[in-house]
C-alpha positions in Angstrom: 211.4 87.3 156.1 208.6 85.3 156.0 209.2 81.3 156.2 206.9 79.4 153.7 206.3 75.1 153.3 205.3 75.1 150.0 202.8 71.5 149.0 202.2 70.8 145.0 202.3 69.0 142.2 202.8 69.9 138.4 203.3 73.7 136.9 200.9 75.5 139.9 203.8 73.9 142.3 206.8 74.7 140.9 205.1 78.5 139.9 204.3 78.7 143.4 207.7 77.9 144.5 209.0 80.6 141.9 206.8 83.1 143.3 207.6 82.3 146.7 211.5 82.8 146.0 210.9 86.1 143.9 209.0 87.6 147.1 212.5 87.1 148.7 210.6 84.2 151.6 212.3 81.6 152.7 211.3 78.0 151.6 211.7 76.0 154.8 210.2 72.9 153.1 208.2 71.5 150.0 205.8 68.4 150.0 205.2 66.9 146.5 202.7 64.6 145.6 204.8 61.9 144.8 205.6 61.1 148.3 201.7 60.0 148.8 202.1 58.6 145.7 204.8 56.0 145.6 205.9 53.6 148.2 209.4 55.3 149.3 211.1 52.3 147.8 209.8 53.1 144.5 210.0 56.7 144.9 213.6 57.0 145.8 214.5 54.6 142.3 212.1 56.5 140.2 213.9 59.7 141.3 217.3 58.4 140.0 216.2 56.2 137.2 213.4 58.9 135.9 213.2 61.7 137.6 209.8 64.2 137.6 209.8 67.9 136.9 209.0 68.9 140.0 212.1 66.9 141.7 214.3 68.3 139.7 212.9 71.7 140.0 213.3 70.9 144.0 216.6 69.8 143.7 217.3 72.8 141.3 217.1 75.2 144.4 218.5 72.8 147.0 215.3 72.9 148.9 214.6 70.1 151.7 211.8 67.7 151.2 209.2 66.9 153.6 208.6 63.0 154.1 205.9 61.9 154.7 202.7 59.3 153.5 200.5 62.2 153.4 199.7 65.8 154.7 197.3 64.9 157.4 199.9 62.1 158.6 201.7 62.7 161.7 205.0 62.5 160.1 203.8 65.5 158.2 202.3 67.3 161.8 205.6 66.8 163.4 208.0 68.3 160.2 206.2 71.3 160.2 206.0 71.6 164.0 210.2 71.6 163.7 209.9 73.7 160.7 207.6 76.5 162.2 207.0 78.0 159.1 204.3 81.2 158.8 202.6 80.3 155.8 201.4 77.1 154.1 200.8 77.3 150.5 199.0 74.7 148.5 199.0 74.4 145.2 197.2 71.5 143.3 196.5 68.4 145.7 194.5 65.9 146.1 193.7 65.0 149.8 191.2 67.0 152.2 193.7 68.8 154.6 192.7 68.4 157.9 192.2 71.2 160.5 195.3 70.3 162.6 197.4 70.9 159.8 196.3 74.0 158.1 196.3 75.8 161.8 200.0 74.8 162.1 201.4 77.7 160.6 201.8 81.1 162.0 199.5 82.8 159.8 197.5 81.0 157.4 197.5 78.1 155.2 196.6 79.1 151.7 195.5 77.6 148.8 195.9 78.5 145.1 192.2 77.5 142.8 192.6 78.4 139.1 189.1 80.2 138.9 187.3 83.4 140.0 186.1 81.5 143.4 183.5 81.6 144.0 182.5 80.2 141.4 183.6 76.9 139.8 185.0 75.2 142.9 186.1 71.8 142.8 188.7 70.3 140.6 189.8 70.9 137.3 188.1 74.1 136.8 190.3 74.8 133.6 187.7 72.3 131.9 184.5 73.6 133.5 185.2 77.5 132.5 186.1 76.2 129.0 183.8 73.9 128.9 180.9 76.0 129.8 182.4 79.1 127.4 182.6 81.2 129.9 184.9 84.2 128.8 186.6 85.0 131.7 188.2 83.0 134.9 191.2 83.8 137.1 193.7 82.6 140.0 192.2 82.8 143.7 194.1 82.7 147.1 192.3 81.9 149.7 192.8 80.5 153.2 192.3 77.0 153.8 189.3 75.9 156.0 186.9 72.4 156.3 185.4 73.4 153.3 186.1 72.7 149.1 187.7 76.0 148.0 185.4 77.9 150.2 187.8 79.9 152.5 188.1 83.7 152.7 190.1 85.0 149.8 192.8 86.9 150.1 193.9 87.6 146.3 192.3 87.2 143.1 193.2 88.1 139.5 191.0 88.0 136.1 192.3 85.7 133.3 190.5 85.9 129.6 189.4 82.8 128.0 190.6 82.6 124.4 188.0 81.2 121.8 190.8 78.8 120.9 192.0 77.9 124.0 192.6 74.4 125.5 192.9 73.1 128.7 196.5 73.2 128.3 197.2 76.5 127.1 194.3 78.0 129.9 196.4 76.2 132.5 199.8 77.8 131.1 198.8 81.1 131.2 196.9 80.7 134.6 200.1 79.3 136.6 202.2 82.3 135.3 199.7 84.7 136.6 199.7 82.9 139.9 203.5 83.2 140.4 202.9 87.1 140.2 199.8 87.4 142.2 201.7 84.9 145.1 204.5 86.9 145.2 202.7 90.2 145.7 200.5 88.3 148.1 203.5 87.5 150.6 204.9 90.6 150.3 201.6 92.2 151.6 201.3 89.9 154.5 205.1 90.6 155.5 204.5 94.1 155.8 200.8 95.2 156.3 197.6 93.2 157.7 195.2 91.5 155.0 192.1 91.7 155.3 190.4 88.4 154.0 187.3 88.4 152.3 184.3 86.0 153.0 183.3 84.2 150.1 179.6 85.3 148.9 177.6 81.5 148.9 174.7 82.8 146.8 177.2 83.4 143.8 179.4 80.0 144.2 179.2 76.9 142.4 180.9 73.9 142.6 181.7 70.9 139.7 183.2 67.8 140.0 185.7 65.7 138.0 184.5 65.6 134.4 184.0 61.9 133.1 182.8 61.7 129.8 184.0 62.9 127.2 181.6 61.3 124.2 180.9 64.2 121.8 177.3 64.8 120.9 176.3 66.1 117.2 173.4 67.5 118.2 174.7 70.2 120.2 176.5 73.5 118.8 179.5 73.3 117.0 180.4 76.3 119.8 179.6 73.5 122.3 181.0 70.8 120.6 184.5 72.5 119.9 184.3 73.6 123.8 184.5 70.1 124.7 187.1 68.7 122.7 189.4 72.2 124.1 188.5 71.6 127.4 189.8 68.3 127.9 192.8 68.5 126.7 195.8 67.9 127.4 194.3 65.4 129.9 192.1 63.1 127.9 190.4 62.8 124.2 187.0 63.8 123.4 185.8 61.1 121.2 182.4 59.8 119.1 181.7 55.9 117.3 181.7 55.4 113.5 179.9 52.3 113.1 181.6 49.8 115.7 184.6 52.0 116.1 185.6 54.9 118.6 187.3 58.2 116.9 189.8 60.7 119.2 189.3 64.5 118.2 192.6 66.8 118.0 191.7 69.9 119.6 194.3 71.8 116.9 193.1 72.5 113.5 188.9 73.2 114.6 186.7 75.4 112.7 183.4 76.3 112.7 181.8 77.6 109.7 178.1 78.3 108.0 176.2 75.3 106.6 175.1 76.0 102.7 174.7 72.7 102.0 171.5 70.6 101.6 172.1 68.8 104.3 170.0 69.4 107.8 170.5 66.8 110.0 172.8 67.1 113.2 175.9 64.7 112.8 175.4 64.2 109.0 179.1 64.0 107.5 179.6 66.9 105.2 183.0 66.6 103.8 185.9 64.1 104.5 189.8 64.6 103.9 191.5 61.2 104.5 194.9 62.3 103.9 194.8 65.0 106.6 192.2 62.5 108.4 189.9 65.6 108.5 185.8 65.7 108.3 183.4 68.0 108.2 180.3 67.2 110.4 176.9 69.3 111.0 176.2 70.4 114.3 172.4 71.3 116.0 172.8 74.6 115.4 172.8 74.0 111.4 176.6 75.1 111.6 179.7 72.7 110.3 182.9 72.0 112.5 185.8 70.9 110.7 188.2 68.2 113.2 190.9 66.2 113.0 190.5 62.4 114.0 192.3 59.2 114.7 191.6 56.0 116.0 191.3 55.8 119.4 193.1 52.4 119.0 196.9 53.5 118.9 197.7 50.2 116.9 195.0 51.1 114.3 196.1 54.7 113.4 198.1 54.0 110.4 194.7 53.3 108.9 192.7 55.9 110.0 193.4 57.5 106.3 192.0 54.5 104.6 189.0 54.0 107.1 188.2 57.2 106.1 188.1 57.1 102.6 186.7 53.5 102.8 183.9 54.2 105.4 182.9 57.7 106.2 180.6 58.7 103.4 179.1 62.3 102.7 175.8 62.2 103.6 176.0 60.1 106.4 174.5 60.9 109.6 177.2 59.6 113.1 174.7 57.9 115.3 
């Protein structure tokens, strides 16, 4: 039975951890991100007075908890020298692990990345792949070495892209396929040797944490809807109306044909104010239909009447 320290945060951890039990390994330890997080102070009262997801999933299964202020910390080095566990298994985190951790275990550290790796490296590649309307990604596990996501993989699996998928829903179904693909994973290094394969650098591609977020009329309405998907759950794509700034839902888009007069990228076609929906032409001459709101929580009850008031047909959002 092979004995696994499983390090996380959020649904990839706690699938991880599923995975890991349903491949019948033992869980020697877990490492959550809110031990780098909090003070221990802080931690401890947060975990009676409001506990997280993932502590409770932890204390769900009775597993023990590594301590420590972070994974490259020799607090960390020592638990896992006491533990002696064969495998490491990452998923979702946030430091660099450093060389005398991940060649602690037995065999291998591994780390989960939500994409086809090579290709889109880096963080938060739910964005990027939905971003850049990419129709396919996956789950990769590969081993963890100096690099960004660029060890040898040892198991990948294909996930389609939906047309109306978000960020959210991407990341749902991706963390589901990982607790599969994990458990079939450990099964194959308890009984037969894996051979890991090298990453090809010509094909890889790496893309940092996204930042803005400011929608732009003038591209597609494909590209425009990819956008507002993309980001969410974890932030709003947005655009100004005169001196104020608009969030976009990411429920209720269409796109459809222009057959109206009008020609010019962000002209206002059509407004509903009392479903706070408008219409707006997009560079490609086609119309996407969204749902807004003041960014301003305190001035959404009158996001209706802004609308009716202020957003005229015919108007082009500069």
């Amino acid at each position: 039975m092979l004995k696994v320290v499983v390090v996380g945060y959020g649904e990839m951890f706690t699938n991880l951890i599923a995975g890991t039990l349903d491949a019948n390994c033992k869980i020697v330890g877990v490492f959550r991100s809110e031990m780098i997080k909090y003070p221990s102070w802080i931690r401890k009262i947060k975990d009676i007075i409001n506990p997280s997801r993932d502590y409770n999933y932890i204390k769900s299964y009775n597993l023990h908890e590594i301590e420590a202020s972070s994974i490259n910390s020799l607090k960390f080095k020592q638990e896992i020298l006491k533990l002696n566990p064969d495998i490491i298994l990452v998923g979702s985190w946030s430091e660099k692990i450093k060389k005398e951790i991940y060649d602690l275990p037995k065999i291998a550290s591994i780390n989960a990345h939500p994409s086809l790796l090579p290709k889109y490296r880096g963080p938060n590649p739910y964005y990027w792949t939905i971003k850049n309307q990419e129709q396919m990604t996956g789950i990769s596990f590969h081993l963890i070495d100096d690099g960004f996501d660029t060890g040898a993989i040892l198991a990948q699996e294909e996930i389609k892209i939906y047309p109306s998928d978000t960020g959210k829903s991407l990341k749902e179904r991706t963390v589901l396929v990982a607790r599969g693909v994990v458990c079939e994973l450990l099964k194959d290094l308890s009984e037969d040797i894996i051979i890991p394969l090298t990453q090809t650098e010509s094909k890889s591609s790496y893309f940092s944490q996204p930042c803005d977020f400011e929608i732009d009329f003038s591209k597609s309405a494909e590209e425009v809807s990819a956008v507002i998907r993309a980001i969410y759950p974890w932030c709003e794509a947005y655009f100004c109306h005169n001196i104020s700034e608009f969030i976009v839902y990411p429920n209720g888009l269409e796109i459809k044909e222009n057959h109206t007069r009008y020609t010019h990228p962000g002209t206002i076609i059509s407004t509903n104010p009392k479903n706070k929906i408008i219409e707006v032409l997009c560079g490609n001459n086609k119309i996407i239909t969204i749902r807004i709101d003041h960014a301003k929580k305190y001035d959404r009850p009158f996001t209706k009447n802004y609308i009716s008031r202020e957003m005229k047909t015919g108007e082009v959002i500069v």
